[in-house]
C-alpha positions as CSV (number, residue, x, y, z in Angstrom):
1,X,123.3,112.0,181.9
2,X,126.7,113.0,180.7
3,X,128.1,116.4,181.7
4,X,129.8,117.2,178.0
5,X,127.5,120.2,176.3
6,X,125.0,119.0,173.5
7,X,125.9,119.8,169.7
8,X,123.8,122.9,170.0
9,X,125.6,124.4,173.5
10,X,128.4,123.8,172.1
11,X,127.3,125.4,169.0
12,X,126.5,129.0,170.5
13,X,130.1,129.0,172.4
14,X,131.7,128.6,168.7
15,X,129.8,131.5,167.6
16,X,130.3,133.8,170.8
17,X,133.4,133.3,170.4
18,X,133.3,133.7,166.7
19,X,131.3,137.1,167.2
20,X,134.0,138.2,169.7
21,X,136.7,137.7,167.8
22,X,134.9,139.5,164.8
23,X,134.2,142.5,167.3
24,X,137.9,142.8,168.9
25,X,139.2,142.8,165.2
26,X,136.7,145.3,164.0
27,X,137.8,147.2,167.2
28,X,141.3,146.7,166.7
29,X,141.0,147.9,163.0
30,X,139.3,151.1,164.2
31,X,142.4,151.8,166.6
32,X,144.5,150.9,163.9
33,X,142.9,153.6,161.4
34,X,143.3,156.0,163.9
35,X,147.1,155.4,164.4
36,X,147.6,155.5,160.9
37,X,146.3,158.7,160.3
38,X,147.8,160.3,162.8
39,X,151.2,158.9,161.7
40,X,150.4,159.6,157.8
41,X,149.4,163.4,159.3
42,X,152.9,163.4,160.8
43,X,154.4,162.5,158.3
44,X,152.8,165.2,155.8
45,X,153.9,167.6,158.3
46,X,157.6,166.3,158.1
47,X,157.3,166.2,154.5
48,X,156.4,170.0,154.6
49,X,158.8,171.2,156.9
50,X,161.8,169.5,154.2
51,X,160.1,170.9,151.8
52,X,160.0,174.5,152.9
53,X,163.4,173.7,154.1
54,X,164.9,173.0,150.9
55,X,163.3,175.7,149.0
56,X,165.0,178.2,151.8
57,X,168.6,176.5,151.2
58,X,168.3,176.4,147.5
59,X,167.2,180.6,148.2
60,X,170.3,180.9,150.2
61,X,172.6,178.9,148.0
62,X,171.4,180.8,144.7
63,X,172.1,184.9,146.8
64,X,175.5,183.0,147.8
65,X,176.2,182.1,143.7
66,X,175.1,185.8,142.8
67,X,177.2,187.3,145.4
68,X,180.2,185.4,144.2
69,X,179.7,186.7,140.6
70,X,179.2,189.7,141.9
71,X,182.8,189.4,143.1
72,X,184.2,187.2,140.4
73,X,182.9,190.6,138.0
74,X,185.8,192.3,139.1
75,X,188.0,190.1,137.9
76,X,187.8,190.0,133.8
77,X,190.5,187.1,133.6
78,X,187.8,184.8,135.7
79,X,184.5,183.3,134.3
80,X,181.8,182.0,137.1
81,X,180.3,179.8,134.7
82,X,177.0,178.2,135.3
83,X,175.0,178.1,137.9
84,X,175.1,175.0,140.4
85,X,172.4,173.0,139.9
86,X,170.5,171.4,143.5
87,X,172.0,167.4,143.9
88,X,169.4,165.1,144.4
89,X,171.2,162.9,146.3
90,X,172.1,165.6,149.0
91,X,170.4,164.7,152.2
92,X,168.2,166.6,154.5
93,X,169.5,165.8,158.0
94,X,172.8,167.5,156.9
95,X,171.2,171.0,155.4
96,X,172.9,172.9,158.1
97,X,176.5,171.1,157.2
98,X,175.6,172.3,153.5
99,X,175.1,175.6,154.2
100,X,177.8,176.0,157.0
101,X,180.5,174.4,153.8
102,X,178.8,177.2,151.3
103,X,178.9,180.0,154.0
104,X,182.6,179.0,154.3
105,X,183.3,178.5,150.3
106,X,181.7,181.6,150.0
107,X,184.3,183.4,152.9
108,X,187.3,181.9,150.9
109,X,186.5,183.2,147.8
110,X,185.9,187.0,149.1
111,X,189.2,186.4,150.5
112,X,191.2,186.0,147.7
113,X,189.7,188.0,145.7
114,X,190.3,190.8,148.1
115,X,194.2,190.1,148.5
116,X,194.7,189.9,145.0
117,X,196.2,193.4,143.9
118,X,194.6,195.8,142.0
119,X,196.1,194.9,138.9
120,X,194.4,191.6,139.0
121,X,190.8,192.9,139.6
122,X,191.4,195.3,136.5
């Protein structure tokens, strides 16, 4: 008698191992659902947060445009023109560079005006 498996032994390793394999990738899947969710919830919340954190610079840009016309009002020689409008290709991870540049744009301006001499505000 020979010691190799019969046709039918060896038939019910191939689907053990068959059924295996189907269970570790159905619980690998599972696992894998989990992870992304949790990483698609992350990134909602990220989403979010730029959100809300555009909207609050755009708010702090626009008082920073109506305080310079306030100031540019003074002056009748001097038109503001329009209103900026938001660039879309402005980037996120440098909002606090943005606003830093406006806060100083916004200190230059207020400057000058307030040097020039009373006959140039009226």
């Amino acid at each position: 008698m020979s010691d190799e498996p019969t046709a039918a032994v060896r038939y019910k390793e191939i689907m053990g191992l068959a059924r295996k394999a189907a269970d570790d990738l159905r619980d690998w899947e599972r696992k894998r659902i989990v992870e992304l969710e949790s990483e698609i919830a992350e990134a909602d919340r990220r989403l979010d947060a730029a959100a809300e954190q555009e909207t609050a610079v755009q708010e702090r840009a626009l008082r920073w445009w109506r305080m310079a016309c306030d100031n540019v009002d003074r002056l009748p020689w001097l038109e503001p023109g329009e209103q900026p409008s938001p660039i879309s290709s402005a980037r996120g991870d440098r909002a606090v560079r943005y606003v830093d540049e406006l806060r100083g744009i916004y200190r230059e301006l207020t400057e000058a005006i307030a040097s020039l001499g009373w006959r140039a505000r009226r």
